[in-house]
N, CA and C atoms as an extended XYZ file, in Angstrom:
423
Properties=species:S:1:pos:R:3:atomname:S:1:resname:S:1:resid:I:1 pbc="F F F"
N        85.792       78.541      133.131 N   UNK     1
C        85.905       78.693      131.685 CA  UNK     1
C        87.376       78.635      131.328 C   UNK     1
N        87.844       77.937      130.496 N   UNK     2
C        88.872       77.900      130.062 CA  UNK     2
C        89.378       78.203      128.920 C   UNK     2
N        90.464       79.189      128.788 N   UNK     3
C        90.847       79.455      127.341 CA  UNK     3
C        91.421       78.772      126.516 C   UNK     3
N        91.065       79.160      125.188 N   UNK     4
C        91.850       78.175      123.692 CA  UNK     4
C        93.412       78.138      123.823 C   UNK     4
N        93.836       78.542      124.580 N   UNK     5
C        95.299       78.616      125.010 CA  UNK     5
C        95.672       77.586      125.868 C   UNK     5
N        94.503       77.578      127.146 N   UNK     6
C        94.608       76.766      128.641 CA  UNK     6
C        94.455       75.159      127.918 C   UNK     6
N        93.150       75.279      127.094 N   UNK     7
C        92.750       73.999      126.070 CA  UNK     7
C        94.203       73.388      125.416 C   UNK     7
N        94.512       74.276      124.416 N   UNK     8
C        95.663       73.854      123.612 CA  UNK     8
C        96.899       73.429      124.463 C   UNK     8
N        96.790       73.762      125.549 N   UNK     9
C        98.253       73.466      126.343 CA  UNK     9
C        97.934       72.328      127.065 C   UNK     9
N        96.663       71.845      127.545 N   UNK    10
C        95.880       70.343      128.300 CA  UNK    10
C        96.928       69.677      127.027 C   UNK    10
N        96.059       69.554      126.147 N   UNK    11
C        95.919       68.671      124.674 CA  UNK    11
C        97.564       68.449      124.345 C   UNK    11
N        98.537       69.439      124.574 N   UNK    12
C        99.474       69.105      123.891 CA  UNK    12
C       100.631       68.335      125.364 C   UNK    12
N       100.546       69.067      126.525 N   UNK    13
C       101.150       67.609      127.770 CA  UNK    13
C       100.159       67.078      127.607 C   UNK    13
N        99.341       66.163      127.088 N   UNK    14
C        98.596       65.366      127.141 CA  UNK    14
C        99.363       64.113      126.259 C   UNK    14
N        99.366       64.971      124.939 N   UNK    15
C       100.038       64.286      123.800 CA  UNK    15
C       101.909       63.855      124.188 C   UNK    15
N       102.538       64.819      125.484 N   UNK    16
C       103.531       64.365      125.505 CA  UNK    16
C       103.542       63.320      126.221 C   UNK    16
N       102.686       63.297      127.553 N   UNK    17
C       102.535       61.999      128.351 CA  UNK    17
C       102.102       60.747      128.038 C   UNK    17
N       101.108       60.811      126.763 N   UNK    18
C       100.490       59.495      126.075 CA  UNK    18
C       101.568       59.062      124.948 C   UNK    18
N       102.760       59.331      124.730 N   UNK    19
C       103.675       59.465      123.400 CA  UNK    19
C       104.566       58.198      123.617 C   UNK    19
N       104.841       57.143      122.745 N   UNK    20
C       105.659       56.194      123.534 CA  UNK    20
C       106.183       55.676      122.043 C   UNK    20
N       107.383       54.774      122.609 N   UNK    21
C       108.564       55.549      121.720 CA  UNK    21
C       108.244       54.095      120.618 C   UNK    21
N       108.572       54.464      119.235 N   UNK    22
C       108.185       53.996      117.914 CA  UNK    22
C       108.706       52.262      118.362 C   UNK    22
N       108.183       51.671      117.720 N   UNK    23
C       108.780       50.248      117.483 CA  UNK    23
C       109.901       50.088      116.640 C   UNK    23
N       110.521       49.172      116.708 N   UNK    24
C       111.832       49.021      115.893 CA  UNK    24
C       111.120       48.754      114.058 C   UNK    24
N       111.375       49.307      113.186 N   UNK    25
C       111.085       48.802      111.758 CA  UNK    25
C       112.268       48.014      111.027 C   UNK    25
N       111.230       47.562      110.016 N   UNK    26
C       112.246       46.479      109.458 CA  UNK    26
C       112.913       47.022      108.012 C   UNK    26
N       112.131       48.115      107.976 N   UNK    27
C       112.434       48.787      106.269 CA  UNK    27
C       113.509       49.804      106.844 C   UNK    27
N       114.162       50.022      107.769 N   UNK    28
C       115.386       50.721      108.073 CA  UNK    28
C       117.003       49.749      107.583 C   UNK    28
N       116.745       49.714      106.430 N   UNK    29
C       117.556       48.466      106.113 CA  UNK    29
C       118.815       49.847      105.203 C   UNK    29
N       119.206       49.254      103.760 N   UNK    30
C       120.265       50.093      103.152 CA  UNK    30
C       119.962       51.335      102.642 C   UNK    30
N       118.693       51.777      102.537 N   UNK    31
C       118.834       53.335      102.399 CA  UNK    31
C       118.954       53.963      103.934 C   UNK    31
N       118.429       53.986      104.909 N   UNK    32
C       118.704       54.080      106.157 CA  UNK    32
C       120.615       54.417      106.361 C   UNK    32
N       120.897       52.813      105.848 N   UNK    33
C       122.260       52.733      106.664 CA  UNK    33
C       122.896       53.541      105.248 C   UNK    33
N       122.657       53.813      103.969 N   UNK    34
C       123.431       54.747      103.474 CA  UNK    34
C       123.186       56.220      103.944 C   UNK    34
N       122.169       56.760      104.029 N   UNK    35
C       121.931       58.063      104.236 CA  UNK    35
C       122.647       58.362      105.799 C   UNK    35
N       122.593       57.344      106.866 N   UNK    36
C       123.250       57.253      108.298 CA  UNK    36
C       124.671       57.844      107.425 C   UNK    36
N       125.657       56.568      106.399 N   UNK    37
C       126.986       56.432      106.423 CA  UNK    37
C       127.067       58.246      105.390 C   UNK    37
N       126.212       58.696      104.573 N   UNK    38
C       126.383       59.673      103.412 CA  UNK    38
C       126.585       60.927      105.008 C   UNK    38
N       125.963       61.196      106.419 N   UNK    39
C       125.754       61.889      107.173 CA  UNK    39
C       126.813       62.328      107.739 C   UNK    39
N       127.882       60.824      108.330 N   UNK    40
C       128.450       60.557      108.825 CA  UNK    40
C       129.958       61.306      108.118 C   UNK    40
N       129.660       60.928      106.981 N   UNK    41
C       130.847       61.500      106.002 CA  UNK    41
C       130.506       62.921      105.766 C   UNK    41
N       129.795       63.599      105.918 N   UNK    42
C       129.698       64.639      105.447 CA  UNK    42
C       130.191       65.682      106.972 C   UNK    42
N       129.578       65.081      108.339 N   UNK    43
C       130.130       65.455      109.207 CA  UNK    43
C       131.448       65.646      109.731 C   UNK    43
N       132.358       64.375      109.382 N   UNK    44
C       133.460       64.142      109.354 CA  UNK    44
C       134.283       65.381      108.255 C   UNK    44
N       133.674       65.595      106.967 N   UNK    45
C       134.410       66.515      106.309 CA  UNK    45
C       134.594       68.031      107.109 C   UNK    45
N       133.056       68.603      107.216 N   UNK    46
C       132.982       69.818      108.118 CA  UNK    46
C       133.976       69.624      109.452 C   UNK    46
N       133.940       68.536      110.153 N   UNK    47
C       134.679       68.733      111.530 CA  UNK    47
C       136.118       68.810      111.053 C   UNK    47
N       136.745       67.979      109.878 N   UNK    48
C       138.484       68.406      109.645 CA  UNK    48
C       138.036       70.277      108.968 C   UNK    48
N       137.028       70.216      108.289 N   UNK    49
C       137.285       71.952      107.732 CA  UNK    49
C       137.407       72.945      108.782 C   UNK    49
N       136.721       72.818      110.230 N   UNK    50
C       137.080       73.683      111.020 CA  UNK    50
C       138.147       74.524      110.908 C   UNK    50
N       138.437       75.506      111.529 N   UNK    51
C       140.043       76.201      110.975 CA  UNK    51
C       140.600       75.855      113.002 C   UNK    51
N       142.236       76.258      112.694 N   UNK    52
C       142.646       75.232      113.852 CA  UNK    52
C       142.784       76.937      114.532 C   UNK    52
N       142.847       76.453      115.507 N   UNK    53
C       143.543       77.834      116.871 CA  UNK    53
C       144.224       78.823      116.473 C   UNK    53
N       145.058       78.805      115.391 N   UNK    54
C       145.890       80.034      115.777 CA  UNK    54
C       145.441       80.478      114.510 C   UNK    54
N       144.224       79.682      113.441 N   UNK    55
C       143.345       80.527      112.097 CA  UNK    55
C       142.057       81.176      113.221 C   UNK    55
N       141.693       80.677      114.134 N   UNK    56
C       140.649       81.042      115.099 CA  UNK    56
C       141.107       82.174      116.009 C   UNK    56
N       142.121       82.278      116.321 N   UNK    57
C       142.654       83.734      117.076 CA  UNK    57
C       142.973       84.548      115.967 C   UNK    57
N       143.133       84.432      114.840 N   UNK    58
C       142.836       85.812      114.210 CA  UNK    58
C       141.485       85.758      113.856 C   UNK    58
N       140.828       85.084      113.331 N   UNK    59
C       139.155       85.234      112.842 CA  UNK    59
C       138.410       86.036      114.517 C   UNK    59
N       139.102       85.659      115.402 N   UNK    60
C       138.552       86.590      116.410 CA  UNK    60
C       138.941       87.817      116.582 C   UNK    60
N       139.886       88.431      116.275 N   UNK    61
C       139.898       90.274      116.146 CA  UNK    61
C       138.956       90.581      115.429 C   UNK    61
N       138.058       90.282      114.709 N   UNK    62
C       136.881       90.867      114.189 CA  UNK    62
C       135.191       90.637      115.033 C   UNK    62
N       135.129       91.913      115.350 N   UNK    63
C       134.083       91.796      116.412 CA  UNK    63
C       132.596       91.075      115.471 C   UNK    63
N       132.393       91.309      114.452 N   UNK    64
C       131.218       90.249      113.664 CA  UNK    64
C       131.408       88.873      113.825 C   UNK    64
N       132.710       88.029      113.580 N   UNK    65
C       133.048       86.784      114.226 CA  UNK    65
C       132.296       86.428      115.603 C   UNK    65
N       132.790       87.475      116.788 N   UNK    66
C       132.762       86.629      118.187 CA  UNK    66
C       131.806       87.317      118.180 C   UNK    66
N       130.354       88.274      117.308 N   UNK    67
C       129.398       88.056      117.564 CA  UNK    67
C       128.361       86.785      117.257 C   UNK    67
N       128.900       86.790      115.874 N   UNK    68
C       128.205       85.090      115.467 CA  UNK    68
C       128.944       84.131      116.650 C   UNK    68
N       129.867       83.780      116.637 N   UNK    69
C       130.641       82.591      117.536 CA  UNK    69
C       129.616       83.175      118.537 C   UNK    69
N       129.212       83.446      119.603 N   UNK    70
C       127.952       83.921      120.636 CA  UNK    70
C       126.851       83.315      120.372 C   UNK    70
N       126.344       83.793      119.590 N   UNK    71
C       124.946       83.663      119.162 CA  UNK    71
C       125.141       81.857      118.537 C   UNK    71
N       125.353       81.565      117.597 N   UNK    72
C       125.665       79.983      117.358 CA  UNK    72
C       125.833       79.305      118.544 C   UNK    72
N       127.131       79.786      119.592 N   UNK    73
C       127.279       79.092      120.736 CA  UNK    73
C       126.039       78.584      122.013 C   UNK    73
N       125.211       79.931      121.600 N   UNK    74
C       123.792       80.106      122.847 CA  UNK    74
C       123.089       79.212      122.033 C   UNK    74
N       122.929       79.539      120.729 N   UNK    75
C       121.658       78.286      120.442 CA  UNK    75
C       122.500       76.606      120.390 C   UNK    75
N       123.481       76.429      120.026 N   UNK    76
C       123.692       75.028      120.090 CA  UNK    76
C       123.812       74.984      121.426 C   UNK    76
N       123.825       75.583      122.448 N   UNK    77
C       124.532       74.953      124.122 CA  UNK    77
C       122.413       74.904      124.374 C   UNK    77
N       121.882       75.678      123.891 N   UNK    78
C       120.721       75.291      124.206 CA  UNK    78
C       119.377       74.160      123.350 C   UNK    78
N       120.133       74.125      122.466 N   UNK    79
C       119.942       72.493      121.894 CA  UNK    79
C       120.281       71.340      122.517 C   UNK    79
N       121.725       71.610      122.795 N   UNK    80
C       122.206       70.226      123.688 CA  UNK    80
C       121.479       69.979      124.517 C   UNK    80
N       121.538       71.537      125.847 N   UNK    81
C       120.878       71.255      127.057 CA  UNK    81
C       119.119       70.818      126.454 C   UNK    81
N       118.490       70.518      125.718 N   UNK    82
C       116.809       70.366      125.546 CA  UNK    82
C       117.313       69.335      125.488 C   UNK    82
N       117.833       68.266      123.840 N   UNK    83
C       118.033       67.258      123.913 CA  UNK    83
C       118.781       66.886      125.296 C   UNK    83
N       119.210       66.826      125.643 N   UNK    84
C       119.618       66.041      127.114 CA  UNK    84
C       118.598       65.979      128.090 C   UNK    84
N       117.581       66.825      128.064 N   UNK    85
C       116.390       66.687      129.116 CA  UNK    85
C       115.229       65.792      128.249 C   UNK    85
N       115.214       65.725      126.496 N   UNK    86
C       114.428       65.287      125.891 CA  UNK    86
C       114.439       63.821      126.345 C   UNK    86
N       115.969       63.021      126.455 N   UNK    87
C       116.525       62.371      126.536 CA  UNK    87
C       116.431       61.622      127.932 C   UNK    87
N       115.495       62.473      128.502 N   UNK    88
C       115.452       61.435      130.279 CA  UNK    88
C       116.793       61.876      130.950 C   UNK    88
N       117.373       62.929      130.565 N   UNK    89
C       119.180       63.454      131.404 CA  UNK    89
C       118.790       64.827      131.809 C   UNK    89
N       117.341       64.630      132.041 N   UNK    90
C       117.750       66.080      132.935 CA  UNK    90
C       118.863       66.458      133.848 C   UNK    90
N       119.533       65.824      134.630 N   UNK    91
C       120.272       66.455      135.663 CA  UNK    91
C       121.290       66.580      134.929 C   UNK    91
N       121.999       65.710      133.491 N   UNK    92
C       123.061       65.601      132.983 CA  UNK    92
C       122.944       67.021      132.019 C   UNK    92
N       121.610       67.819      131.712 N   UNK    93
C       121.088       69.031      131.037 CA  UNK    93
C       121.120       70.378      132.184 C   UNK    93
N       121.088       70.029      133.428 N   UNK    94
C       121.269       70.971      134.248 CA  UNK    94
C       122.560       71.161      134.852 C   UNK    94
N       123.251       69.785      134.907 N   UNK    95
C       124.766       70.315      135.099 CA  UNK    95
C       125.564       71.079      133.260 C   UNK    95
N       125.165       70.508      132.321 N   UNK    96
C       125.511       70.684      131.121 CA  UNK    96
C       125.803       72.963      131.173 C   UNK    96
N       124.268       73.069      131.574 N   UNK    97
C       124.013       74.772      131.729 CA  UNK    97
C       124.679       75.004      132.695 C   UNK    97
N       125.238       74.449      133.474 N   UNK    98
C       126.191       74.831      134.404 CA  UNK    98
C       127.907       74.865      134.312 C   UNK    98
N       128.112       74.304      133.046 N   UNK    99
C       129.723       74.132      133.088 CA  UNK    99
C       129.800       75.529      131.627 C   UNK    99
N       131.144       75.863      132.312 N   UNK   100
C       131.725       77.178      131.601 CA  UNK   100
C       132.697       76.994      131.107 C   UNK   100
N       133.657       75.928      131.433 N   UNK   101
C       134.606       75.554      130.076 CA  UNK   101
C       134.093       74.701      128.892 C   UNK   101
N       135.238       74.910      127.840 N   UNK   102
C       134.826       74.427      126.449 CA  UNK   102
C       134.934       72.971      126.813 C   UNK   102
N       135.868       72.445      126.886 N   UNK   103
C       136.211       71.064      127.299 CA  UNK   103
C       135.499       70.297      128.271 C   UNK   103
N       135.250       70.720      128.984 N   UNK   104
C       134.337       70.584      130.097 CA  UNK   104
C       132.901       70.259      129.314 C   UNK   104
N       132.340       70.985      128.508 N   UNK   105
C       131.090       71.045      128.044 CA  UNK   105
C       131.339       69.449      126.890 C   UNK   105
N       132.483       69.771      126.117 N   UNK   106
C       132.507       68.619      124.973 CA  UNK   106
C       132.452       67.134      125.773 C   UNK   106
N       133.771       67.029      126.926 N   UNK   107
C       132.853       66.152      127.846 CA  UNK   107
C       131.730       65.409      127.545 C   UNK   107
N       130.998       66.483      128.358 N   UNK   108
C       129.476       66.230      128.661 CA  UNK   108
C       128.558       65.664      127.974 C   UNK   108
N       128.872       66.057      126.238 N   UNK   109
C       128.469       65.796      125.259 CA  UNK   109
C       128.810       64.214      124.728 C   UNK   109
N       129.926       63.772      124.813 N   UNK   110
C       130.786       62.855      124.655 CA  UNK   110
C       130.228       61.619      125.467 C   UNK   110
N       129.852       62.016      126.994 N   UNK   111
C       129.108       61.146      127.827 CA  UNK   111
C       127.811       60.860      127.342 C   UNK   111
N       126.981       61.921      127.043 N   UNK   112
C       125.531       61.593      126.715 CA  UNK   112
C       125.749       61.041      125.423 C   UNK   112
N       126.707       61.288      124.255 N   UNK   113
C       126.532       60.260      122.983 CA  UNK   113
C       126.781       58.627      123.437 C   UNK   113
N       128.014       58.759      124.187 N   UNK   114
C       128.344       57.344      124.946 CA  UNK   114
C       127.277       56.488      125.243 C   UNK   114
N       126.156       56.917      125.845 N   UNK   115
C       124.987       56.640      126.909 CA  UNK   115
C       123.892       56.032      125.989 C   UNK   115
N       123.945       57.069      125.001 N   UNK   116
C       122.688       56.965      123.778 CA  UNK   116
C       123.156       55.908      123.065 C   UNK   116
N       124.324       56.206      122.385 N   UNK   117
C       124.672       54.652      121.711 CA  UNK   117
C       124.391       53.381      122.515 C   UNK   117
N       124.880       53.210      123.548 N   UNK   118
C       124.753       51.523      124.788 CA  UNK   118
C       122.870       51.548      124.701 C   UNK   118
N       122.264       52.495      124.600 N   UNK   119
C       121.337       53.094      124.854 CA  UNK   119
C       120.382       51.875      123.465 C   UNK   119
N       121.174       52.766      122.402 N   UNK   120
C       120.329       51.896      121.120 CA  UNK   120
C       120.696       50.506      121.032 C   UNK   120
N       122.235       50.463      120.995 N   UNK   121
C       123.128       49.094      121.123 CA  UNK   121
C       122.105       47.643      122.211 C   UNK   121
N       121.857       48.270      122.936 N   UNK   122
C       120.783       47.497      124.204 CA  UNK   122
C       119.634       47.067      123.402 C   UNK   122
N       119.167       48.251      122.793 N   UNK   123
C       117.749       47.936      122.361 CA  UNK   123
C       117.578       47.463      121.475 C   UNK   123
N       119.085       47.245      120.565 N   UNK   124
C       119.069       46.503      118.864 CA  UNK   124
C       118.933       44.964      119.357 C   UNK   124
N       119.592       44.839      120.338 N   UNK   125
C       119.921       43.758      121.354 CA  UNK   125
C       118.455       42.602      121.607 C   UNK   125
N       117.910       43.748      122.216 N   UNK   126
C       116.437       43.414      122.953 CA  UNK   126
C       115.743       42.778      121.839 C   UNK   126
N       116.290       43.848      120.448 N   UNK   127
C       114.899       43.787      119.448 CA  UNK   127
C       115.375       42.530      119.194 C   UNK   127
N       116.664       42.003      118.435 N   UNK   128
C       117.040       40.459      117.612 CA  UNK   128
C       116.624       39.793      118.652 C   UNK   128
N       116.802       39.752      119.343 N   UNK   129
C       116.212       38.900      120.551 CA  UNK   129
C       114.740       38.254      120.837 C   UNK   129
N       114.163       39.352      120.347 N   UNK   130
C       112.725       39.374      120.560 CA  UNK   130
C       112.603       38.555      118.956 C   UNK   130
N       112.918       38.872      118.056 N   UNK   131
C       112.961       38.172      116.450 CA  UNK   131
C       113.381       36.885      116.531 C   UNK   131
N       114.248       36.839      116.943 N   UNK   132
C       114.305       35.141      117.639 CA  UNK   132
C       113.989       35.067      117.790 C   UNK   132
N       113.389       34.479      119.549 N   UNK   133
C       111.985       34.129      120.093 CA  UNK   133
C       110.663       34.012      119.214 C   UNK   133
N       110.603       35.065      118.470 N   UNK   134
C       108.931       35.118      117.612 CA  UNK   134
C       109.240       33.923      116.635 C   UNK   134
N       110.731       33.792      116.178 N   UNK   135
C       110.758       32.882      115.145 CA  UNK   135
C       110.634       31.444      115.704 C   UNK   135
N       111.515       31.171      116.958 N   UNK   136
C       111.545       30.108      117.520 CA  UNK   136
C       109.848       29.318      117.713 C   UNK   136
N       108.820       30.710      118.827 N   UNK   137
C       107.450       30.105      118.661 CA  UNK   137
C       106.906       30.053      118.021 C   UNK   137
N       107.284       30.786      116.367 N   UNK   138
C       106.253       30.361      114.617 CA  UNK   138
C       106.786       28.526      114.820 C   UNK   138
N       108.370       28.246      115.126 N   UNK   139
C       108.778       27.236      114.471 CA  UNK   139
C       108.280       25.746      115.385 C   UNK   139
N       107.960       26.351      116.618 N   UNK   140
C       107.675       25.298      117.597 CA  UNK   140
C       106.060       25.289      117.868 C   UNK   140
N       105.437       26.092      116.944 N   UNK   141
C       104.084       25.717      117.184 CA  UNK   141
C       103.244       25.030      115.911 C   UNK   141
């Protein structure tokens, strides 16, 4: 006999093993690439607002600071490390939980964006490629 728990947990690795990854669309055209570029800019603003090192060594004499800075730090280092295993990098997610410097970790991060971009870059590749070809055999048949 199996429980609604044992059930629900078949059904859902079931759903992760049968899951295969979306086709390229064609309606990812200029709202896509504005909302990408509106993202991009908005990230870019937050990363110059950061405050620099020596506004960050005083924001740290206050023990509420380097309790948030903790807690933020554990859940984004454990975001990364999921996405990186989501990502087919498990080992690059198990060394990731393993490094204890800051730099060291941004690294890591730096590599797996590296990877992911060549990653899509390949597959934008594959796809025009494949759009050719389909056009070539509409045009030659």
């Amino acid at each position: 006999v199996r429980t609604r728990a044992a059930v629900g947990e078949g059904k859902a690795r079931g759903a992760l093993q049968m899951a295969e990854p979306d086709p390229p669309r064609e309606e990812a055209g200029p709202e896509f690439a504005r909302g990408l570029f509106d993202s991009l800019v908005l990230g870019t603003r937050l990363g110059n607002e950061l405050p620099t090192a020596e506004q960050r060594g005083y924001a740290e004499t206050f023990p509420p600071f380097n309790q948030a800075m903790a807690l933020s730090g554990g859940q984004l280092s454990g975001m990364i490390s999921g996405f990186m295993g989501q990502q087919a990098q498990q080992a690059a997610a198990e060394r990731f939980g393993q490094l204890e410097d800051a730099s060291d970790r941004f690294e890591s991060v730096v590599g797996l964006s590296d990877r992911l971009l060549e990653r899509v870059d390949s597959d934008l590749d594959a796809a025009r490629g494949l759009k050719n070809h389909a056009v070539v055999d509409a045009a030659g048949a």
